[in-house]
Structure formats: C-alpha cells, structure tokens
C-alpha positions, -999 to +999 in steps of 0.1 A: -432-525+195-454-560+195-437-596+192-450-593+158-432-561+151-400-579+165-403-611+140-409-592+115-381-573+114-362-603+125-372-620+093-364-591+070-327-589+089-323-624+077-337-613+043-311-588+043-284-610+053-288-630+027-288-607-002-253-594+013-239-629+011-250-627-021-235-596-032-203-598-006-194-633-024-200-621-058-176-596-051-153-615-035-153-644-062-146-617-087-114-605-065-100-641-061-100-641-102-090-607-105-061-614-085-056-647-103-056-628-140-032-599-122-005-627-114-008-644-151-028-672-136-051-678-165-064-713-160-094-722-152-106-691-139-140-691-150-149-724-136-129-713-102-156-680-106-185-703-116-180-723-081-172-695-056-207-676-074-224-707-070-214-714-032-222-679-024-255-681-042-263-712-022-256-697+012-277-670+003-308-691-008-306-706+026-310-672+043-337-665+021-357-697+027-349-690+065-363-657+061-397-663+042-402-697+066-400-668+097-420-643+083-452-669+074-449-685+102-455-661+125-466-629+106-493-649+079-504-682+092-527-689+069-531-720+046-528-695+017-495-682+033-484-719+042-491-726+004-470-698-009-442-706+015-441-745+004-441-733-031-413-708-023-393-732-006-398-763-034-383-737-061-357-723-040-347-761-030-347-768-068-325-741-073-302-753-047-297-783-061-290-772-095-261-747-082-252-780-060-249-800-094-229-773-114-204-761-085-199-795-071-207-818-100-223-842-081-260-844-060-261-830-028-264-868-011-239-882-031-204-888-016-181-869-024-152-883-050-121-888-028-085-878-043 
C-alpha cells in the first residue's frame, strides 16, 4: 500500500466513525426516553430526544467534515476538489449551527444563560 492508499482509508475510517455516532446516539437518545416513558416520566421527553438527536448529529457532522477535509486534501487537490470541499463544508457548518440553535437555543458564540 502507497501513502495515498493509507489516507484514504484513513479518511473513510473517520467517515465511518461518524455515521456510527450518528446512529450509536440516535439509539441511545431513544433508550434515555424509552427508559424515561417505562418509569412514567412523561415530561418533556421529546424535547429531552430532540437535544440528545441533535448533539449526536452535531458530533457526527464534525467527523464528516474531518473526513471530506482529509480525503481532498490529500487524495484530490485540485481547485475543483478544493471547491467542492468549501462548498461541503459551508452547508455542513450551516447545518451545525441550525442543530446548535434548536438543541441549545442559543448561537454557538453566544454565552451560555447561567442558572
């Protein structure tokens, strides 16, 4: 195997990594409110869902945008490839901030409330 070969797969590992914190924290967001419904907890479940979803989803994007920065970096780069990748990553960061917005409530560079 080349050191192409090598980043290559490296970048799809982190692709892959990704998708299971995805999936891993989908499942495990739905077993928090699972568990939460089985004890009579019925109060704001969904919203508890929504934000564990959304936290997970944002990890994930950030593998993702790891992975595609890797792979056109050193497997395509091209301008066309460094286009694509700046488009990828200015929809992926919009993304982020939405999920930001609707788990947190707030912008991600905006303070936090304190309690």
């Amino acid at each position: 195997m080349e050191f192409e070969d090598y980043v290559v797969l490296a970048a799809q590992v982190v692709e892959g990594t990704g998708v299971l914190v995805v999936l891993v924290g989908a499942a495990l967001a739905a077993g928090i409110v699972a568990v939460r419904y089985s004890r009579g907890e019925t109060g704001d479940n969904y919203q508890l869902f929504r934000r564990y979803l959304g936290r997970a989803i944002l990890l994930g994007l950030e593998f993702l945008v790891a992975a595609d920065i890797i792979r056109t970096v050193s497997h395509d780069p091209t301008i066309n490839g460094v286009v694509v990748l700046a488009l990828i990553v200015l929809i992926r960061t919009f993304l982020s901030f939405t999920i930001e917005l609707e788990v947190e409530g707030r912008w991600p560079w905006q303070k936090a409330p304190s309690a």
